[in-house]
mmCIF file of the N, C-alpha and C atoms, coordinates in Angstrom:
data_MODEL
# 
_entry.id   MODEL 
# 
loop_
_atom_site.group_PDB 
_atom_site.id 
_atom_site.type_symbol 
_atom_site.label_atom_id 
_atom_site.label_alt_id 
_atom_site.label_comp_id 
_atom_site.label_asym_id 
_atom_site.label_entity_id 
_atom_site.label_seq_id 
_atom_site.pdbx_PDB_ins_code 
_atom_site.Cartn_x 
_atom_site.Cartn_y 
_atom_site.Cartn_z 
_atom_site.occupancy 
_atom_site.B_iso_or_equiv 
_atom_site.pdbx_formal_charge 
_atom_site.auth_seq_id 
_atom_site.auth_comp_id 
_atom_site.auth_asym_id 
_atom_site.auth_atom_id 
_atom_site.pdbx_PDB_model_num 
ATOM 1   N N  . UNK A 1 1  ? -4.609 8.433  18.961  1.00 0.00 ? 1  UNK A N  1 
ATOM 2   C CA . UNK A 1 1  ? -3.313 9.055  19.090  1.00 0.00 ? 1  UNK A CA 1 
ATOM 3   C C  . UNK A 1 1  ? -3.026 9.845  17.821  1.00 0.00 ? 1  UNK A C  1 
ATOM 4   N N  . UNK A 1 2  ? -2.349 10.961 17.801  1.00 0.00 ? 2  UNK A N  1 
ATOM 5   C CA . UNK A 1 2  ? -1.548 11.806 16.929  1.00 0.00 ? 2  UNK A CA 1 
ATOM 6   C C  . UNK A 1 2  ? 0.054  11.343 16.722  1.00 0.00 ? 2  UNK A C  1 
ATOM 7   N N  . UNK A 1 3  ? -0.178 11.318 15.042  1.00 0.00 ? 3  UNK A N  1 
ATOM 8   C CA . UNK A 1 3  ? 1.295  10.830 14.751  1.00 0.00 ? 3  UNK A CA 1 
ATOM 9   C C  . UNK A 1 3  ? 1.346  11.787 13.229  1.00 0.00 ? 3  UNK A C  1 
ATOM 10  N N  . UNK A 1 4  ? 2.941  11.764 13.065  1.00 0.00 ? 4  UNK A N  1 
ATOM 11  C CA . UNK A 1 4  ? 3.161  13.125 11.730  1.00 0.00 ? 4  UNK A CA 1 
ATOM 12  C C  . UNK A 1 4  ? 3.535  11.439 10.816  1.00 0.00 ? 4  UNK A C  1 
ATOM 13  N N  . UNK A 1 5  ? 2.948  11.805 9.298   1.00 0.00 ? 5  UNK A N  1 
ATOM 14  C CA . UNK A 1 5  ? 3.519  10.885 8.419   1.00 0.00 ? 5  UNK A CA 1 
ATOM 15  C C  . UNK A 1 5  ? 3.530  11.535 7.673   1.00 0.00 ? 5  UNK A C  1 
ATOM 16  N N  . UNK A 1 6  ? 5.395  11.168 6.994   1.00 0.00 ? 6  UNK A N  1 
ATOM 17  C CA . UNK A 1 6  ? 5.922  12.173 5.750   1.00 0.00 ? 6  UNK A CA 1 
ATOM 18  C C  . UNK A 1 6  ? 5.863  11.192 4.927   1.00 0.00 ? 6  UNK A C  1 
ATOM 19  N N  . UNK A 1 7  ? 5.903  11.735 3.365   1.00 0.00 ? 7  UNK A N  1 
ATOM 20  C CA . UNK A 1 7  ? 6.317  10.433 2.714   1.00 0.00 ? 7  UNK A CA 1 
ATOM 21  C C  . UNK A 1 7  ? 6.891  10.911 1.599   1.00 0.00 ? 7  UNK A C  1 
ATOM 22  N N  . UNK A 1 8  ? 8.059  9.958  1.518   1.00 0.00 ? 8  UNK A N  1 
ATOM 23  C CA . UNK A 1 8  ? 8.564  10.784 0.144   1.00 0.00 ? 8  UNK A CA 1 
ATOM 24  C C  . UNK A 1 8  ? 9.013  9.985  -1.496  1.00 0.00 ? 8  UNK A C  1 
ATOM 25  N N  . UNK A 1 9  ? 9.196  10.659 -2.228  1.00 0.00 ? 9  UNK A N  1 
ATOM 26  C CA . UNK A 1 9  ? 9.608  10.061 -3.458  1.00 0.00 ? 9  UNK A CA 1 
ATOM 27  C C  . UNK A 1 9  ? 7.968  9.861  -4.636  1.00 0.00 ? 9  UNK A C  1 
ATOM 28  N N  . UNK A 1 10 ? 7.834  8.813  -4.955  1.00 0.00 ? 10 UNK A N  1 
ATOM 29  C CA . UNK A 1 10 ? 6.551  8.503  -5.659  1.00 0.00 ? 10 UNK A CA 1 
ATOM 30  C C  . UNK A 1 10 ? 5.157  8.239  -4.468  1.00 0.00 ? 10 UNK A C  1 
ATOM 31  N N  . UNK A 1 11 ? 6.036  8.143  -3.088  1.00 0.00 ? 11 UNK A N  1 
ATOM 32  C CA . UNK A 1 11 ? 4.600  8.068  -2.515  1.00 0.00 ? 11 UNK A CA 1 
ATOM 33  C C  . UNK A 1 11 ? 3.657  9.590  -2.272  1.00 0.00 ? 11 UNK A C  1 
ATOM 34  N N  . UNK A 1 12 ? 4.569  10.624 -2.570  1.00 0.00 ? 12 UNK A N  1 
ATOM 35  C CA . UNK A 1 12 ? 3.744  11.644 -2.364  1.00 0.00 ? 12 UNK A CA 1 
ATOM 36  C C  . UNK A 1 12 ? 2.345  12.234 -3.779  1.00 0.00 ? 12 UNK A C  1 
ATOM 37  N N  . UNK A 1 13 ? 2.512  11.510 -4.581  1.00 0.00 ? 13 UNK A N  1 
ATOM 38  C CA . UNK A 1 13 ? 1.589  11.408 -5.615  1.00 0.00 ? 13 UNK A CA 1 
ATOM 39  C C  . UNK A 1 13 ? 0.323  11.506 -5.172  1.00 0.00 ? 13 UNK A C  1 
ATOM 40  N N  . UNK A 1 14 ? -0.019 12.407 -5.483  1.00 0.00 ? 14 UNK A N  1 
ATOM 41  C CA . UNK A 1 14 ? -2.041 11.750 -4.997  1.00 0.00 ? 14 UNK A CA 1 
ATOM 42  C C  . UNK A 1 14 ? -1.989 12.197 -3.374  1.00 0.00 ? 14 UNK A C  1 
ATOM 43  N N  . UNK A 1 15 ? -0.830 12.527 -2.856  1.00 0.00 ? 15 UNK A N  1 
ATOM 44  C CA . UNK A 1 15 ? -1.148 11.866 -1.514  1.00 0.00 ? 15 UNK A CA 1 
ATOM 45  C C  . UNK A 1 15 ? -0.510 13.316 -0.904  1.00 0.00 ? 15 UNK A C  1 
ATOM 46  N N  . UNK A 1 16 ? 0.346  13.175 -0.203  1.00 0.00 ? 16 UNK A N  1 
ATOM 47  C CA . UNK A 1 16 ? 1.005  14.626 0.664   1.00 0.00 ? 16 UNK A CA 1 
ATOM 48  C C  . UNK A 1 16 ? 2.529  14.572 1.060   1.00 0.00 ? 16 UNK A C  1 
ATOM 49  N N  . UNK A 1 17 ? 2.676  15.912 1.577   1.00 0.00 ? 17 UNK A N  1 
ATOM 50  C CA . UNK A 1 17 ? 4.205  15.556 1.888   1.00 0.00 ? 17 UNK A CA 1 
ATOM 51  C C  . UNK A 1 17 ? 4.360  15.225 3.313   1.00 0.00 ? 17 UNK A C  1 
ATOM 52  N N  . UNK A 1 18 ? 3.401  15.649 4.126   1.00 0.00 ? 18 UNK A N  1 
ATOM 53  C CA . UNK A 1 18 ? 3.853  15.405 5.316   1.00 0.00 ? 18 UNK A CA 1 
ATOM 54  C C  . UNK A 1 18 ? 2.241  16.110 6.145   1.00 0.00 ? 18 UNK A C  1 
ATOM 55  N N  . UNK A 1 19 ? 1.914  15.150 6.743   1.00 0.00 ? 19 UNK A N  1 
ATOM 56  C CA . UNK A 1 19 ? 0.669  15.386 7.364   1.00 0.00 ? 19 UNK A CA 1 
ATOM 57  C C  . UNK A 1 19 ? 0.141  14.814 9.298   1.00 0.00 ? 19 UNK A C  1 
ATOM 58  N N  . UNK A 1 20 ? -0.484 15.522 9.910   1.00 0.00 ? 20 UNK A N  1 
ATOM 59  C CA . UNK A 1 20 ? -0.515 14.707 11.223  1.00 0.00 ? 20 UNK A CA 1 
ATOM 60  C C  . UNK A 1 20 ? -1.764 14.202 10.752  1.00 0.00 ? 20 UNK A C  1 
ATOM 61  N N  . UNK A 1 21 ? -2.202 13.061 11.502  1.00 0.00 ? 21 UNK A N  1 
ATOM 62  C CA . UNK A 1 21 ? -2.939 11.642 11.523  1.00 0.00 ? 21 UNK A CA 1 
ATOM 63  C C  . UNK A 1 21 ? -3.444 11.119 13.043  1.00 0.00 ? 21 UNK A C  1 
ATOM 64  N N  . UNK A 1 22 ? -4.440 11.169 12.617  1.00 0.00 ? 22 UNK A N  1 
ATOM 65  C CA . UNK A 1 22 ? -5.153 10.296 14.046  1.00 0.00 ? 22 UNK A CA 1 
ATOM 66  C C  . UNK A 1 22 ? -5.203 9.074  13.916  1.00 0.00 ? 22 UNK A C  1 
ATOM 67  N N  . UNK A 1 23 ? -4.553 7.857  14.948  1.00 0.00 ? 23 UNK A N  1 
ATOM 68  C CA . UNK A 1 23 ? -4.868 6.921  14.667  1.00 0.00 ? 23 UNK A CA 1 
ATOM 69  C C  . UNK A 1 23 ? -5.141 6.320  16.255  1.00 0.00 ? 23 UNK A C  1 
ATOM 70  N N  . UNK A 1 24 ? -5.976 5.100  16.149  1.00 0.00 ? 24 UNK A N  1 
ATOM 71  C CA . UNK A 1 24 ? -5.900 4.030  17.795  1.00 0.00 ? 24 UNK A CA 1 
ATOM 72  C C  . UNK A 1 24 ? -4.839 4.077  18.028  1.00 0.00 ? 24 UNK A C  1 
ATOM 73  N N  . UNK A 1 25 ? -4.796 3.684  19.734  1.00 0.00 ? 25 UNK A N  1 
ATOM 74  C CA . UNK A 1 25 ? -3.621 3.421  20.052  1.00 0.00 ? 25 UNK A CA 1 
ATOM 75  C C  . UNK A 1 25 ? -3.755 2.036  19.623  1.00 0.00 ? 25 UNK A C  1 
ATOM 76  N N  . UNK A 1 26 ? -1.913 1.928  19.726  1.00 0.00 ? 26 UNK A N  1 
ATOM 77  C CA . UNK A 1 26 ? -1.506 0.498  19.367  1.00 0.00 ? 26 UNK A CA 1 
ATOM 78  C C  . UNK A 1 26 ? -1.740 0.154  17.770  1.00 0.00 ? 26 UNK A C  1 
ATOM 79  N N  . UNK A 1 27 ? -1.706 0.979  16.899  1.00 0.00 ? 27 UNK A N  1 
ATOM 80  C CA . UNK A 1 27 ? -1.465 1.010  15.442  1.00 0.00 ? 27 UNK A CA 1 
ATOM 81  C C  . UNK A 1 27 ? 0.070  0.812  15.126  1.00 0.00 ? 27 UNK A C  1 
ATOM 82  N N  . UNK A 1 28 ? 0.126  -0.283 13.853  1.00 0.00 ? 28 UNK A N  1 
ATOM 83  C CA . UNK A 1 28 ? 1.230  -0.232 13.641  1.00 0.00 ? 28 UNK A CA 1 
ATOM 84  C C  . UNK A 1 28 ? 1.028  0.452  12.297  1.00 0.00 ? 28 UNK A C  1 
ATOM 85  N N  . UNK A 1 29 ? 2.913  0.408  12.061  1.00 0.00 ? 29 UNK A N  1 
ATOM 86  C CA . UNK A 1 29 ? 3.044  1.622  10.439  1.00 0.00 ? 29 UNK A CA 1 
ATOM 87  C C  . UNK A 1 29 ? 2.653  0.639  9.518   1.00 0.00 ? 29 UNK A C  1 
ATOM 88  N N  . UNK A 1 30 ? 2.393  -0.368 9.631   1.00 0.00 ? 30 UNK A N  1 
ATOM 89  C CA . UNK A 1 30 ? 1.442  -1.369 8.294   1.00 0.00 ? 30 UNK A CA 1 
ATOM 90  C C  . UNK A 1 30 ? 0.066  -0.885 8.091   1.00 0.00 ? 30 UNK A C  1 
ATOM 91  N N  . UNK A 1 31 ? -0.663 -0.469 9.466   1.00 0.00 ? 31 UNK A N  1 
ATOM 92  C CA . UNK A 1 31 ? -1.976 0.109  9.451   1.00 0.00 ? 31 UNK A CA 1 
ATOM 93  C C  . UNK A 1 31 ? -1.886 1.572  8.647   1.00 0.00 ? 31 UNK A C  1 
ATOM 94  N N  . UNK A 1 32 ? -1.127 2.294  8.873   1.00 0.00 ? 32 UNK A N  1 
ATOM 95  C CA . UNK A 1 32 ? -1.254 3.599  7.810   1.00 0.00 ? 32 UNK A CA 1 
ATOM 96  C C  . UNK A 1 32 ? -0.443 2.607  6.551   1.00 0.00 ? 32 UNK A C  1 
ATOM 97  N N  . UNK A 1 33 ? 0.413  2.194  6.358   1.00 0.00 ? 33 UNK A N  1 
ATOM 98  C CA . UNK A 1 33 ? 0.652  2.160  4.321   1.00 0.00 ? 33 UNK A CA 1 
ATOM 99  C C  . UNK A 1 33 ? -0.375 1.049  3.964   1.00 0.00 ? 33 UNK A C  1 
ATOM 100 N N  . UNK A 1 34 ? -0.937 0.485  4.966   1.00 0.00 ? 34 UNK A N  1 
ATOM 101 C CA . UNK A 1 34 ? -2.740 -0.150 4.164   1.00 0.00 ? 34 UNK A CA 1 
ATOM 102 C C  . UNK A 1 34 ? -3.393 1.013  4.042   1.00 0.00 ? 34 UNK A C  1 
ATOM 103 N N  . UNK A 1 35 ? -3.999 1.584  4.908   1.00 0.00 ? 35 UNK A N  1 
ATOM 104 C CA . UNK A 1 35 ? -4.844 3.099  4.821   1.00 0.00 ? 35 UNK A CA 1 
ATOM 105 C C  . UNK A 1 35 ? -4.250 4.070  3.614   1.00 0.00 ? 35 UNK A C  1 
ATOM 106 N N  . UNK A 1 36 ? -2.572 4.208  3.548   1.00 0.00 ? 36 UNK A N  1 
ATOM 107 C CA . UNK A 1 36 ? -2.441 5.261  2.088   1.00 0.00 ? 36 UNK A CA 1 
ATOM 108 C C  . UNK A 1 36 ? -2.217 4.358  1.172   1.00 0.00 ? 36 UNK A C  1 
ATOM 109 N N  . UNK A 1 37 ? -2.880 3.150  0.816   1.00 0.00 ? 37 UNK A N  1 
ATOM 110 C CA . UNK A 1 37 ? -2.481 2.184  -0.109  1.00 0.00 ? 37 UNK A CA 1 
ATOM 111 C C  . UNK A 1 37 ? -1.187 2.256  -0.747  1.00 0.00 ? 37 UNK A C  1 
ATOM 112 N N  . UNK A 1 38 ? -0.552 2.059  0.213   1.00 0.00 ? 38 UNK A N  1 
ATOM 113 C CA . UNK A 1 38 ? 0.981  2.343  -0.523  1.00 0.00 ? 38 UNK A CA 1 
ATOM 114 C C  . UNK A 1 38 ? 1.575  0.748  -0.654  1.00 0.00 ? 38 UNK A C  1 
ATOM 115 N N  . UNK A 1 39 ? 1.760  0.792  -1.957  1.00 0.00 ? 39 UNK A N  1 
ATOM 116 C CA . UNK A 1 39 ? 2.335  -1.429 -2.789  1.00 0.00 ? 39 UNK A CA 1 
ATOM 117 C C  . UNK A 1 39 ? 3.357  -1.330 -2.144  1.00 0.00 ? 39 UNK A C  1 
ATOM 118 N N  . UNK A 1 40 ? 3.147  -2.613 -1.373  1.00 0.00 ? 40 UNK A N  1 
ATOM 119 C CA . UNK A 1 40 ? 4.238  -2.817 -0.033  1.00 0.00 ? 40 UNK A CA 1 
ATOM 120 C C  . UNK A 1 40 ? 6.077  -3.175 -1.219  1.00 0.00 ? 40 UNK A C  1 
ATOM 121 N N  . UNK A 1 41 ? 5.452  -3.465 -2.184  1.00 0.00 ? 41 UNK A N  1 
ATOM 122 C CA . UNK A 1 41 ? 6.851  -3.982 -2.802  1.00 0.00 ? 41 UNK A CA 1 
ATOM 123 C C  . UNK A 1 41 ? 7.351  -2.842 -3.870  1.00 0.00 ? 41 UNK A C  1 
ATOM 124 N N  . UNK A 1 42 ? 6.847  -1.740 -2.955  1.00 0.00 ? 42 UNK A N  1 
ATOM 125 C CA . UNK A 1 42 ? 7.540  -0.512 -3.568  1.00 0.00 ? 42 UNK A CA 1 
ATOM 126 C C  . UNK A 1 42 ? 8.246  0.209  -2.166  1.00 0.00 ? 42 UNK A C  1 
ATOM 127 N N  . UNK A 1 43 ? 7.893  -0.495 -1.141  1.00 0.00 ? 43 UNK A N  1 
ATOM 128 C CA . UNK A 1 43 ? 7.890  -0.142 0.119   1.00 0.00 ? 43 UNK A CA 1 
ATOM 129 C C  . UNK A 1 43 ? 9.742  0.073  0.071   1.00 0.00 ? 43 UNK A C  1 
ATOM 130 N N  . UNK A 1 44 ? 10.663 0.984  0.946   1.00 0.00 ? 44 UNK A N  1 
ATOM 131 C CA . UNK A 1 44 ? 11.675 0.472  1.018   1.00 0.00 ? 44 UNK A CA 1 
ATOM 132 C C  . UNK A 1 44 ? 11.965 0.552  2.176   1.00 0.00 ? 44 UNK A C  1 
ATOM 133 N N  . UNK A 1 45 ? 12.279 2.084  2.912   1.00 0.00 ? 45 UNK A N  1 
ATOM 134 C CA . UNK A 1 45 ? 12.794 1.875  3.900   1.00 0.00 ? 45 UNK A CA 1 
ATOM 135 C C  . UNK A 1 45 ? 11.148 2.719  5.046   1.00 0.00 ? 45 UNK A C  1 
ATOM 136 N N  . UNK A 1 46 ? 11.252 2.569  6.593   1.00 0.00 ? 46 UNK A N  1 
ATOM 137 C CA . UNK A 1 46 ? 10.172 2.703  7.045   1.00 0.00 ? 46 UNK A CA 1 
ATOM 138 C C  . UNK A 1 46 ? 10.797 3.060  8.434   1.00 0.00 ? 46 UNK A C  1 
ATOM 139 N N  . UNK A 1 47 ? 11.153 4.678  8.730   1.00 0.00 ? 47 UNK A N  1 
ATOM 140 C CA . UNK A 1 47 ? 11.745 5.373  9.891   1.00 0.00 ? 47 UNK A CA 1 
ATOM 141 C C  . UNK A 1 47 ? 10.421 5.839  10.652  1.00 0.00 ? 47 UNK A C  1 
ATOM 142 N N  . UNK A 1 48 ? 10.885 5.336  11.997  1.00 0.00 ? 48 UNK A N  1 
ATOM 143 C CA . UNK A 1 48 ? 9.615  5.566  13.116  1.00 0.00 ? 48 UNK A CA 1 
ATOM 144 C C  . UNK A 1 48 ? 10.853 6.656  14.111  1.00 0.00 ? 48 UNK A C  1 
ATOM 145 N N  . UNK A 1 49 ? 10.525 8.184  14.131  1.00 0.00 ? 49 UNK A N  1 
ATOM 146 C CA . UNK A 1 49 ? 11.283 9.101  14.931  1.00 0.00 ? 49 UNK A CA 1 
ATOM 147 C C  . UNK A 1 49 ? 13.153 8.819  14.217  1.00 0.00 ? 49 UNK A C  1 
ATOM 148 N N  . UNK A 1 50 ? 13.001 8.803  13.035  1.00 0.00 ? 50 UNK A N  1 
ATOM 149 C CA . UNK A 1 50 ? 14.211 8.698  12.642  1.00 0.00 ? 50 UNK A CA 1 
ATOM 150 C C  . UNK A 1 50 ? 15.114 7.793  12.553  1.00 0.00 ? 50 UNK A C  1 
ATOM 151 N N  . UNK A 1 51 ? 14.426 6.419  13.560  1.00 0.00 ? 51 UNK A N  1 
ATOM 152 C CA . UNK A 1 51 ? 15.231 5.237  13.550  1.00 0.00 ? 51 UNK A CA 1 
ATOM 153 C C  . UNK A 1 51 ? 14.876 4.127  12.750  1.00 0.00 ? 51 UNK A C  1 
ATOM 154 N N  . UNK A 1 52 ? 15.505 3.291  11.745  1.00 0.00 ? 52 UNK A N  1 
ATOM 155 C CA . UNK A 1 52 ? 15.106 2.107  11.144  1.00 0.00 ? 52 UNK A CA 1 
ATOM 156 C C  . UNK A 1 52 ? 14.152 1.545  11.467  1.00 0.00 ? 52 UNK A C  1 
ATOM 157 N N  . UNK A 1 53 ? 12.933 1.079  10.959  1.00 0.00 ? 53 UNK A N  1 
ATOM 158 C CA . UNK A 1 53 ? 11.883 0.066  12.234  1.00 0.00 ? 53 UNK A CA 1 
ATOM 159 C C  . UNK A 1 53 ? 10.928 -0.838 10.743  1.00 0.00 ? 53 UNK A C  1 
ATOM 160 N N  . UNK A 1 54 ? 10.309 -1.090 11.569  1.00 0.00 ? 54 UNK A N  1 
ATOM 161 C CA . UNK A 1 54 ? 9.437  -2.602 10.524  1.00 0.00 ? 54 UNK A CA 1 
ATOM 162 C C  . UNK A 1 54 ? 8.184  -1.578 10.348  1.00 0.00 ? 54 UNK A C  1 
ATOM 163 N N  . UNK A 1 55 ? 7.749  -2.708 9.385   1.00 0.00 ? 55 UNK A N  1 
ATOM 164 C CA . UNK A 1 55 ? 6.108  -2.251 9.300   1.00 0.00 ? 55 UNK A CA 1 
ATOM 165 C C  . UNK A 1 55 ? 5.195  -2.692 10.160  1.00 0.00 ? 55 UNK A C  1 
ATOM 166 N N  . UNK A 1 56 ? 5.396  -3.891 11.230  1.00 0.00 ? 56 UNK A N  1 
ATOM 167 C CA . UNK A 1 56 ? 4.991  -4.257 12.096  1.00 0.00 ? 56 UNK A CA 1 
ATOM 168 C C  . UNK A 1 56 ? 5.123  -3.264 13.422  1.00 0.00 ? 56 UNK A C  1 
ATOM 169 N N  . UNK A 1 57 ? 5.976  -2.879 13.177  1.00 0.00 ? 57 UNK A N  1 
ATOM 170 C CA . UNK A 1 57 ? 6.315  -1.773 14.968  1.00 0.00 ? 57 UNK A CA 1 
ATOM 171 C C  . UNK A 1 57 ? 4.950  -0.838 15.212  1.00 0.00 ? 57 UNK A C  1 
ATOM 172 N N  . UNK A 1 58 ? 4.581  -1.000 16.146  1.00 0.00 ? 58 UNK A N  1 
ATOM 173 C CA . UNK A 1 58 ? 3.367  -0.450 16.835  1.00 0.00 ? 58 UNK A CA 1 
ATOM 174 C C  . UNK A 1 58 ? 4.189  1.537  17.195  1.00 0.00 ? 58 UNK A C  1 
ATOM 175 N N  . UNK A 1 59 ? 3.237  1.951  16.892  1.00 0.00 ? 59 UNK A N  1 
ATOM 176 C CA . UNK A 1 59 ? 3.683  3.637  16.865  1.00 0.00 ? 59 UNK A CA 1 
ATOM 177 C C  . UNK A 1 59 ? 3.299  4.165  18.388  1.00 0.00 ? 59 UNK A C  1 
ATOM 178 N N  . UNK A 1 60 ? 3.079  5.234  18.720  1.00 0.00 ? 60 UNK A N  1 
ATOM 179 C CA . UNK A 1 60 ? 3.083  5.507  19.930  1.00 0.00 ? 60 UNK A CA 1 
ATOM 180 C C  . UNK A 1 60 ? 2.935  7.133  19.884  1.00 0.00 ? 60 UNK A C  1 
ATOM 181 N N  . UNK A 1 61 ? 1.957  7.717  20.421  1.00 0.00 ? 61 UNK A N  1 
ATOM 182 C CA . UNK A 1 61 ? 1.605  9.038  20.145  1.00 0.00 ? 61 UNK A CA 1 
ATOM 183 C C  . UNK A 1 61 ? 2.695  10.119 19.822  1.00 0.00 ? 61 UNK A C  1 
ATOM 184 N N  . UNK A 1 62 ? 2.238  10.898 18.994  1.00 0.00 ? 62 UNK A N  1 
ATOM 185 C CA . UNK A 1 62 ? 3.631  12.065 18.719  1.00 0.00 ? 62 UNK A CA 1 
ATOM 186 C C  . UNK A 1 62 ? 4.820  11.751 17.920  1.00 0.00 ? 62 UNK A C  1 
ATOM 187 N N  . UNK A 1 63 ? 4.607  10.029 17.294  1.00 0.00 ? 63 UNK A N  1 
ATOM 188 C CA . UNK A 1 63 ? 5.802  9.663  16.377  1.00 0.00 ? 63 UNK A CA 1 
ATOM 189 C C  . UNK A 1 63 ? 5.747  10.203 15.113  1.00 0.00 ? 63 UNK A C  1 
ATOM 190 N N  . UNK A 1 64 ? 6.708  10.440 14.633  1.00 0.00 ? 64 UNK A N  1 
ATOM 191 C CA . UNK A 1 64 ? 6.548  10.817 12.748  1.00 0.00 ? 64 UNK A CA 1 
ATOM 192 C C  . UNK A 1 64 ? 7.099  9.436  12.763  1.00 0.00 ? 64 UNK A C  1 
ATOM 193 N N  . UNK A 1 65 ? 6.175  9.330  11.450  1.00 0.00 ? 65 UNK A N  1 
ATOM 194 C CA . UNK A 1 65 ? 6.293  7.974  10.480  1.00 0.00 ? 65 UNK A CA 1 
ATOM 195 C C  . UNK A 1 65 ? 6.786  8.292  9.229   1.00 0.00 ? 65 UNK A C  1 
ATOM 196 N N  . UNK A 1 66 ? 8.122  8.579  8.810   1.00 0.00 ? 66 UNK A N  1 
ATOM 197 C CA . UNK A 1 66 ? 9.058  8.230  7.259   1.00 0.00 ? 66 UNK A CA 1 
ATOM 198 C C  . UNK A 1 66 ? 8.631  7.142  5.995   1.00 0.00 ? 66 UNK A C  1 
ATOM 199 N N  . UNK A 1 67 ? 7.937  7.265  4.889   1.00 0.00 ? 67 UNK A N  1 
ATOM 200 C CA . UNK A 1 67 ? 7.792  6.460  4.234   1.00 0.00 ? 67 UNK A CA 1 
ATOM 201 C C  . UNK A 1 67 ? 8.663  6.761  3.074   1.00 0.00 ? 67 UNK A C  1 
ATOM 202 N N  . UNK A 1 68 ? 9.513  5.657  2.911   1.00 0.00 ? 68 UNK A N  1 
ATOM 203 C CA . UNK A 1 68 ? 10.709 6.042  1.453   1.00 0.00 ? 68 UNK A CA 1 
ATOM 204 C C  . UNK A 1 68 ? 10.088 5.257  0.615   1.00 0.00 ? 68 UNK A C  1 
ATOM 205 N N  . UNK A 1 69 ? 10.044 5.097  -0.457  1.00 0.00 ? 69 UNK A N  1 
ATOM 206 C CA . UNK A 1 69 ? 10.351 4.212  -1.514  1.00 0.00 ? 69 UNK A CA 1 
ATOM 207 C C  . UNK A 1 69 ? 11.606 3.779  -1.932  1.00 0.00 ? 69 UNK A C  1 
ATOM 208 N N  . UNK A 1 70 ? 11.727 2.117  -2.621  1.00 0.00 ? 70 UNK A N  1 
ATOM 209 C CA . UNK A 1 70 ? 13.237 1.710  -3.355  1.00 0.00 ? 70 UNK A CA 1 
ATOM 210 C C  . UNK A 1 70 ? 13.652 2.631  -4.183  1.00 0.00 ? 70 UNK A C  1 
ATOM 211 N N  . UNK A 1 71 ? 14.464 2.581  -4.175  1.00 0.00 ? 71 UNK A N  1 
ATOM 212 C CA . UNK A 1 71 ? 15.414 3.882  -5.105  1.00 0.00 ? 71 UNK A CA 1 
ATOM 213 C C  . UNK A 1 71 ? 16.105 3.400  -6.700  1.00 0.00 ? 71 UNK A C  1 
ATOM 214 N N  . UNK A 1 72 ? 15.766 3.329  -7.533  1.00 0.00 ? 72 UNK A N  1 
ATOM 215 C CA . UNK A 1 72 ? 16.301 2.851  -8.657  1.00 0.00 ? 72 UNK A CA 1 
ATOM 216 C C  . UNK A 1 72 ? 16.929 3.648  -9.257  1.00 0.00 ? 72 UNK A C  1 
ATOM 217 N N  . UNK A 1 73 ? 18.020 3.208  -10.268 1.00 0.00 ? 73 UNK A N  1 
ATOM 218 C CA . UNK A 1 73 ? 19.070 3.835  -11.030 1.00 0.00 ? 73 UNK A CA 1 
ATOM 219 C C  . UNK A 1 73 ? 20.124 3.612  -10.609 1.00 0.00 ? 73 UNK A C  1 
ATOM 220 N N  . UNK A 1 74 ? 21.185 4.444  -11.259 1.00 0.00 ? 74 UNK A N  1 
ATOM 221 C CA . UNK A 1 74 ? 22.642 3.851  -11.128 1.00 0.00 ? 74 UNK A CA 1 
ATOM 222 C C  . UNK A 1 74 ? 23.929 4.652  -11.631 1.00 0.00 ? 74 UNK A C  1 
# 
């Protein structure tokens, strides 16, 4: 399956801003931030088509996958 993954903040380092991706069906968004080695405890928020979702949620062809990082400062 084809899915768009953006990612933003410090995860775009090394990496991209926004790219389509082949993956199996039945991949969840834990399977791509293992694949872009992204440190889950930098992980913050994780939008599947714009809506809140886990890292467990299984994707489904044609989804963009949102990767934020925690946001520090004040």
């Amino acid at each position: 399956m084809q899915i768009t993954v953006s990612l933003h903040g410090i995860f775009r380092i090394d990496r991209f801003k926004k790219e389509m991706c082949e993956y199996p069906d039945g991949s969840s968004a834990q399977r791509v931030i293992d694949d872009l080695q992204i440190p889950i405890q930098l992980l913050g928020i994780v939008l599947i088509n714009g809506i809140h979702a886990k890292a467990e949620d299984i994707l489904q062809s044609g989804d963009t996958l949102m990767l934020l990082p925690l946001l520090e400062g004040g």
